[in-house]
C-alpha positions, 0 to 999 in steps of 0.5 A: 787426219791426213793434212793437205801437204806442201813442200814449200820448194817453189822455184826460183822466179829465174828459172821460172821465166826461163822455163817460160821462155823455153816452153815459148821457144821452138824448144821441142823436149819435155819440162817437167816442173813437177815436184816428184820429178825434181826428187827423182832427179836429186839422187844418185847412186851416193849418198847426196841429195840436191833438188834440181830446180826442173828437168828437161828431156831434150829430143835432140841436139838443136833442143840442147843448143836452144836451151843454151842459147837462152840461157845465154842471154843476159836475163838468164846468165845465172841459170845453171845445167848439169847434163845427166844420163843414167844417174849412176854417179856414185859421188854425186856427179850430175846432181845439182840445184839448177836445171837437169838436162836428162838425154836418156829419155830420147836421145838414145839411139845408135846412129851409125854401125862401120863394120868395116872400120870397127867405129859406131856412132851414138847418142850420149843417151844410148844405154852401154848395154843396149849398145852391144845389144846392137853391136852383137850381130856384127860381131863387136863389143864396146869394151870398157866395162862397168857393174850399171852396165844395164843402165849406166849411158855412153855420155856418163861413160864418157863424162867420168872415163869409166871402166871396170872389169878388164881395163888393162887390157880393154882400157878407159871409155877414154881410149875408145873415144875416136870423136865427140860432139858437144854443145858449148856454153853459149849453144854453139857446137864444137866436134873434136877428134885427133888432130895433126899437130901442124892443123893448129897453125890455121883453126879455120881449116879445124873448125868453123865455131869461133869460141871452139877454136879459143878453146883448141889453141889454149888448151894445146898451148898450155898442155904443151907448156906445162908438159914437164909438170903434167908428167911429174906430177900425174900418178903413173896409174891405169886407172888415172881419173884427172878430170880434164886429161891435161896428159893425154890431150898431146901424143908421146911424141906431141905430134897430135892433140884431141881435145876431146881428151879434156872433156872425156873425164870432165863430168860436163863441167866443160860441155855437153856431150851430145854424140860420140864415135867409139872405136870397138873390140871384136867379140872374142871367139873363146871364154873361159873363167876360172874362180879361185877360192882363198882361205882369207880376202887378204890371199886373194889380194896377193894372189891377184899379182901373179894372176895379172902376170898369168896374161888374164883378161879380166882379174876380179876380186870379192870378200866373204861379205859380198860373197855371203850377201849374194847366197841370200840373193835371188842373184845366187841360184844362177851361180851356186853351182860355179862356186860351189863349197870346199868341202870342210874349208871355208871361202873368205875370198874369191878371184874370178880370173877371165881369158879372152881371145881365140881359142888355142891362146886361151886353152894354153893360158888355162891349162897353165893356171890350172897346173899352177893352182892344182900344184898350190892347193896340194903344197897348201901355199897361197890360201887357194882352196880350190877352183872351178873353171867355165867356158860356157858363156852363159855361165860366164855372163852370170858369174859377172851378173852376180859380181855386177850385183854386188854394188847393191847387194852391200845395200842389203845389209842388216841393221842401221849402218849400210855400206856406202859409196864415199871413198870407194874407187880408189886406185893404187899400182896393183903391186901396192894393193895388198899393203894398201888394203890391209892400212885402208882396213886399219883405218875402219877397224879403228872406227870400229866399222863393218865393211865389203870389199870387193873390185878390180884387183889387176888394176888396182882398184878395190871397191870398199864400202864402209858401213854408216848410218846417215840418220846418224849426226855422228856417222855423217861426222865420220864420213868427213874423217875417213874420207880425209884419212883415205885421200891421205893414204892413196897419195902415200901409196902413189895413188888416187882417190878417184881411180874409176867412178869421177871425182863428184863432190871430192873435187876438194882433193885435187890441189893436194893432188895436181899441186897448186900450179897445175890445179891453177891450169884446170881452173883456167881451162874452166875458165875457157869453156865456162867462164860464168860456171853454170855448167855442172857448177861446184863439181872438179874445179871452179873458174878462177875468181868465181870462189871456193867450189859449192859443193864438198864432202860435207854437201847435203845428204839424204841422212839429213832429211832422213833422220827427221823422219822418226825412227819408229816411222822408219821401221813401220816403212822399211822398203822405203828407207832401204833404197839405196839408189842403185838404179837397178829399177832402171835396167834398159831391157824389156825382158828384164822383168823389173820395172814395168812402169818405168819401161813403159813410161820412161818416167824416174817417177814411176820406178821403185827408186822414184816411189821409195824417194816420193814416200821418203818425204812423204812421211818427212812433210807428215813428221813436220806437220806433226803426224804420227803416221803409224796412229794414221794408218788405224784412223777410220776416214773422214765422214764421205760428204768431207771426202767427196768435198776433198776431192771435188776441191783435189784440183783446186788444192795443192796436195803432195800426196796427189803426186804420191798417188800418182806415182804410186797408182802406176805401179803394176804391183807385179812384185818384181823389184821385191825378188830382184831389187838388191835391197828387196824394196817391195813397192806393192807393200808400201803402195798398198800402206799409203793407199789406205791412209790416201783414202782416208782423206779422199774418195776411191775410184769405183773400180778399187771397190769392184777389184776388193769385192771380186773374191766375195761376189764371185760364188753368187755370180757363179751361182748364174754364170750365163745371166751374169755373162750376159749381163756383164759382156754385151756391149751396152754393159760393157761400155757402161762399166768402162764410162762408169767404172773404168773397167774393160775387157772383163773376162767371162766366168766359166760355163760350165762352173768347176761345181758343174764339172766336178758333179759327182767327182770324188774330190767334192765333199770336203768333209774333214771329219772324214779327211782326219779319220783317214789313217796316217800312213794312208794320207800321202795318197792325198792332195789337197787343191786350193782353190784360188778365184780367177782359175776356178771362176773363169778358168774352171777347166784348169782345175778339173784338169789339174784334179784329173792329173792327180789322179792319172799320177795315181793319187787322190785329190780332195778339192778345198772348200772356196776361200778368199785369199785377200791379194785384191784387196791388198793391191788396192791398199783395203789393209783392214779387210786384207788382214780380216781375209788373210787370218780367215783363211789361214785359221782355215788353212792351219786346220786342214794343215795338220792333217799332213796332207800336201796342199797345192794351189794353181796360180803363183801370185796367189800362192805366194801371197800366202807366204809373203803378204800374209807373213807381213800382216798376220806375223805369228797368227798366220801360222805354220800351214804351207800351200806349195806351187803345183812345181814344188809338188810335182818336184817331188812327186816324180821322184816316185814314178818312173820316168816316161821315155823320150817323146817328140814333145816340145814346149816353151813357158812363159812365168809370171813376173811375181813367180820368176821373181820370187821363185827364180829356180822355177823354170828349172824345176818345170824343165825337169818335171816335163824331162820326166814326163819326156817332153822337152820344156824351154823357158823364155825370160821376159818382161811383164806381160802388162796384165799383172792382176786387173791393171790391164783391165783398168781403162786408164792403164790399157794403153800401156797394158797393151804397150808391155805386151809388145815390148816382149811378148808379142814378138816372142810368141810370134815365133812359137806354134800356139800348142806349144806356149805354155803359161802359167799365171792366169792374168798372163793367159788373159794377156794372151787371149787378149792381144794374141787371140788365143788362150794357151795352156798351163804347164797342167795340162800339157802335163795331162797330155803327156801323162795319157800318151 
């Protein structure tokens, strides 16, 4: 039986009355106390995991200030906060034990854009991404770049001085600072921005706030004092990361201080940031790209040298590994033909060289390389294989997409051991970098260690990420030891064990570093700004005499909650162990398809990281409860008087599993994080898993019993549509299905019924004795339709369409007896009933599959729930049968029909999210068919459109149903004439119908269309 079950984390009675205290003040943000959003909020992109004891969303600065200056009284001195933004920390830099301030819910806007002077003005919890969304039109980019641009903040920017891609040339977040806005410890604000070094003589003329101008006066004072040793002992690196830029604080020729150079890099150990002005590049007028392709990844590293010294922009560099990784990635089909094979060689490594400027300068740069390169391939010298140059923009976008990915394509590597982020952004002089990988891959191979290598190779910096298992006590042992042997090794090679992603935990490094007198200097300016260390506490350096910093390399990990999760149990549950963290779930854009939930609500619980961490210790707090949880999920439910009293009792009794539930139920189960998730985590899977051991214990709501049922009523309803119509759309029924089921704006069966349509028709009469005595090399003149429910129940007219097409293209169509396919009764989790259906009408399917007949279905998330669900559940018994998608079989059907010449025909279509996911070529398929029938065919990339099977039609969802369709479709088929949107989903059509007013067509039949001109 499925326990009542309590994590026993409560919090500390401090921060209970401070959060008490806060909710009393003239606070304004969210407190979100719940233990799920704690969970969310204790991992990162690491491998470490600290539960924060709340998280608070401020809605702006004076929330900041008042949560601050509450905490400053004497009550609440031992409260402590670590400021977060995307949560993309890959050493865990924002995690904590105290309380999160997380400024990406709402503060987040673009304040201010200066053309003229080239600056903008921003929230720190404004996306990177979203700030060149808003840069584009007037013609700038904010230039440093990173691989979670998507979802990685301004104020994480500028906290860890991030950069990526390009950095020599476009540098660190740090040399576009121009002024910040911070919060102090004790809720006062301080703005800081270069100033003359004369201005320190009188700090009321600099500022007003009586603690910021201490902190000016030390901070230029002992940065001056110290500056002989600041210049000998600081690495001479691009990429130097100190923490606090006791360097770059005072100008070459110490005429001007900046403190905001000491909080860039601070990792809000120092302050909160709240707003910054950046200065911007202007976009480049031309592009180009050129991917070279080397024999060996140790080729392409001494190659990248006299890339570097070639003037490129951008120097990136990955291995075979990653390179191996992405073909299998949906990431691939966007790339493969600009990385195309060398005939008979094989790539084991990959530069990818930009030039970026204007035009005459980047065409004398490219025809320069390519000479250099056609010349070395024909000598054989350097490992170059070949090479592909782009100057198409978009083209170029994509090849970073896929190297942008490959953080998290590492993720998706098989077996216990995954690649991870522990001691992966070192930086060494790029002259060094060949010789220091080729130690650096010393030291794995002599723990016998897989690894992907990949990175930023013209400023040395090269991305490596050992492989380990943290579940196992020894692995975790052996990150200790390589991450001693790496920080001994880039100070051997003048380097430096942070080089672009911050130092988090590693803080324990910087005496070796800095040396004793200079780590004391950084103690001190902790000192000065936070004396009692509560802002992000344990992470670069502690204030002298408060003790040894709390956290380290040896810090909890996930591993360690992880591994009391028996391994069987891990196996049963392989999405949820998977996630690695990355946070692509996060990507800010609503024409992203992934992830609906989480772009609606802004919430980290409803994501597909948020679910996989709640499921994780789900099944840890079962294990501990002594639950088998794989015998659990073929227990029968408890008898329905002990369900209804465990959910009467539900509010009363505090359950994890409600918070699961929660979580859980707000996913669309649209399936996008399965195609686009690096690591695959299909969320709808294990929903549907925990769903059918969640109601062991409690009563499912009446609305799970219509959607489950849908498929087995819906002949009988058919039987009488117009009774049934009346009965279900008149407005009594309507408002009393809603009040007592939950359900609203059903649709209406089809009038006439596809059996009605099809009376008399040649394709009705499945008869398959007849079909098997059709002769073999007669049977390819044969389509055989699948049926699905929602088109040839409610949108009956499709499918005769369909069959007519058939027809027009001079074959025979045969229309399948009616089978249920089980995807409703998946989503709600009726796994029993699902396998029941799915080996039904595969047993079915499998028959008429031998036949050698095509079969075809309509619907893409139907159809693919053949190959997908069906596979999981039914394994082996599911068989060889092969229903295709109506593009996959027209693909090949126009290859025997002559092309149609060039009409005045225009369309744009829209896919399904689990289409576009699953099948990512399918818009490319489509704009080729309607080539073919001389029509041009434009895809549009979208987000969800909020209807995603019958989550739209739930009541509790049709607020936020309606919410997704704004976000990008509405907008979008705004600017479209209405016969020219084509749909194919059909929950996506009754989206449309709804919100829009009007039913648009299916590639189909605008296909029919075309076909009889």
């Amino acid at each position: 039986m499925l326990p009542l079950l309590s994590h026993q984390q409560t919090l500390e009675p401090v921060y209970l009355a401070y959060l008490d205290a806060l909710e009393q003040s003239e606070y304004s943000g969210d407190i979100d106390k719940r233990y799920s959003a704690r969970l969310v909020q204790a991992t990162d992109n690491s491998v470490y995991q600290f539960l924060p004891q709340a998280v608070l969303y401020p809605k702006n600065q004076q929330d900041i200030q008042i949560a601050l200056m509450l905490a400053a009284t004497d009550a609440f001195r031992s409260v402590t906060f670590s400021a977060r933004g995307g949560g993309t920390g890959t050493n865990g830099q924002s995690l904590t034990h105290g309380l999160i301030l997380d400024v990406s819910r709402y503060m987040n806007r673009v304040l201010e854009v200066n053309a003229e002077q080239g600056w903008v003005r921003v929230e720190a919890g404004v996306v990177k991404d979203a700030l060149n969304d808003a840069l584009r039109p007037h013609g700038f980019f904010f230039s440093p770049d990173l691989s979670t641009s998507n979802r990685a903040t301004i104020g994480g920017m500028i906290n860890t001085d991030a950069s990526g891609a390009g950095s020599l040339v476009y540098g660190k977040t740090s040399d576009h600072v121009l002024a910040l806005r911070s919060v102090l410890i004790d809720g006062s604000v301080l703005d800081t921005q270069p100033l003359d070094a004369g201005l320190l003589c009188n700090l009321d003329n600099v500022s007003d706030n009586p603690l910021g101008q201490k902190l000016i006066s030390a901070v230029a004072a002992v940065c001056r004092e110290k500056r002989t040793q600041i210049e000998n002992q600081f690495p001479k690196l691009n990429r130097f990361l100190t923490g606090y830029d006791l360097k770059h604080v005072w100008n070459d020729n110490l005429t001007q201080f900046d403190l905001s150079r000491i909080l860039t890099g601070s990792e809000g150990t120092l302050a909160v940031i709240t707003e910054a002005k950046l200065n911007l590049t202007p976009l480049p007028t031309e592009r180009a790209m050129v991917n070279i392709k080397y024999d060996s990844f140790q080729s392409a590293l001494r190659h990248a040298p006299s890339l570097v010294a070639a003037r490129a922009t951008v120097v990136e560099t990955v291995d075979s590994k990653v390179l191996n990784l992405a073909r299998e990635d949906i990431v691939w089909h966007s790339v493969s033909d600009l990385i195309q094979e060398v005939p008979g060689k094989v790539i084991d490594g990959l530069n990818m060289v930009e030039f970026a400027g204007d035009t005459v300068e980047v065409e004398q740069k490219l025809a320069s390389l390519e000479a250099v390169l056609t010349e070395q391939i024909s000598k054989g010298e350097c490992g170059v294989l070949g090479y592909q140059v782009t100057q198409d923009k978009p083209s170029i976008e994509k090849i970073y997409g896929m190297r942008k990915k490959a953080v998290g394509l590492l993720g998706a590597t098989k077996g216990r051991r995954k690649p991870i982020a522990f001691a992966e952004d070192t930086a060494v002089p790029p002259e060094k970098l060949a010789d220091y990988i080729m130690e650096f891959r010393a030291v794995l191979d002599g723990h016998n260690l897989q690894y992907g290598m990949f990175g930023h190779v013209d400023a040395g910096v090269l991305h490596v990420r050992p492989a380990l298992d943290m579940c196992d006590v020894e692995d975790e042992k052996l990150l200790r030891v390589i991450s001693d042997q790496v920080a001994a090794l880039t100070l051997k090679y003048s380097g430096l064990m942070w080089g672009e992603h911050g130092k988090g935990v590693r803080g324990e490094y910087g005496p070796s570093v800095f040396g004793d007198e200079l780590y004391g200097v950084l103690q001190d300016i902790k000192g000065l700004f936070d004396p009692d260390n509560r802002l992000n506490p344990g992470k670069l350096v502690a204030p002298k005499h408060t003790g040894a910093l709390y956290y380290d390399i040896d810090s909890a990990k996930r591993g360690k909650f992880d591994r009391q999760i028996p391994i069987e149990v891990r196996d049963a549950f392989p999405d949820v162990m998977n996630c690695n963290g990355n946070g692509l779930c996060f990507n800010y854009s609503s024409y992203s398809p992934m992830c609906p939930s989480f772009k609606v609500t802004g919430d980290r619980v409803q994501s597909p990281k948020g679910r996989a961490g709640l499921m994780r210790e789900w099944l840890r707090l079962l294990e501990a409860e002594g639950v088998n949880v794989n015998a659990l999920a073929k227990a029968k439910p408890l008898g329905l008087l002990q369900r209804v009293q465990n959910t009467l009792n539900a509010q009363r009794d505090y359950d994890y599993s409600h918070e699961v539930m929660e979580s859980l139920k707000g996913c669309l189960a649209c399936k996008a994080c399965s195609g686009q998730c690096p690591v695959k985590v299909d969320v709808p899977k294990f929903r549907a898993q925990f769903f059918n051991i969640y109601y062991q214990r409690y009563l499912r709501p009446a609305k799970d019993y219509l959607v489950a049922g849908i498929e087995d009523s819906l002949p009988l309803m058919a039987a009488a549509p117009r009774l049934t119509n009346f009965a279900a759309q008149n407005p009594l029924s309507q408002w009393v299905i809603k009040k007592a089921i939950g359900y609203v704006d059903a649709p209406a069966l089809s009038v006439p019924t596809l059996k009605q349509r099809l009376d008399g028709h040649a394709s009705r009469g499945y008869d398959l004795a007849a079909l098997q005595a059709i002769p073999e090399e007669a049977r390819s003149q044969f389509v055989l339709v699948v049926q699905d429910p929602f088109n040839s129940f409610y949108d009956s007219g499709l499918v005769l369409r369909f069959i007519q097409l058939i027809e027009k293209l001079g074959l025979k169509p045969v229309l399948l007896p009616y089978k249920p396919n089980g995807k409703p009764t998946h989503i709600k989790g009726f796994l029993d009933k699902f396998a029941k259906t799915a080996q039904s009408s595969a047993d079915f399917l499998n028959q008429v599959h031998k036949l050698g007949m095509p079969m075809v279905g309509i619907d893409p998330a139907l159809v693919l729930c053949y190959r997908d669900e069906y596979r999981e559940v039914l394994g082996a018994n599911r068989g060889n049968f092969e229903v295709k998608l109506a593009n996959e079989w027209l693909l090949n059907v126009i290859k025997d029909l002559p092309a149609k010449a060039p009409q005045d025909k225009q369309y744009t279509w829209f896919s399904h999210c689990t289409e576009s996911t699953a099948k990512p070529n399918t818009a490319n398929e489509w704009t080729k068919i309607f080539a073919h029938f001389g029509a041009k065919l434009t895809a549009v990339n979208l987000g969800c459109c909020g209807m995603a099977g019958t989550y739209g039609h739930e009541a509790e969802n049709l607020e936020r149903s309606k919410a997704l369709f704004e976000m990008s479709w509405q907008q979008t088929l705004a600017k479209i004439e209405q016969p020219q949107v084509l749909v194919s989903g059909y929950s996506c059509r009754t989206q449309v119908k709804r919100f829009a007013g009007y039913k648009p067509k299916h590639p189909l039949e605008a296909l029919l269309e075309l076909a009889n001109i």
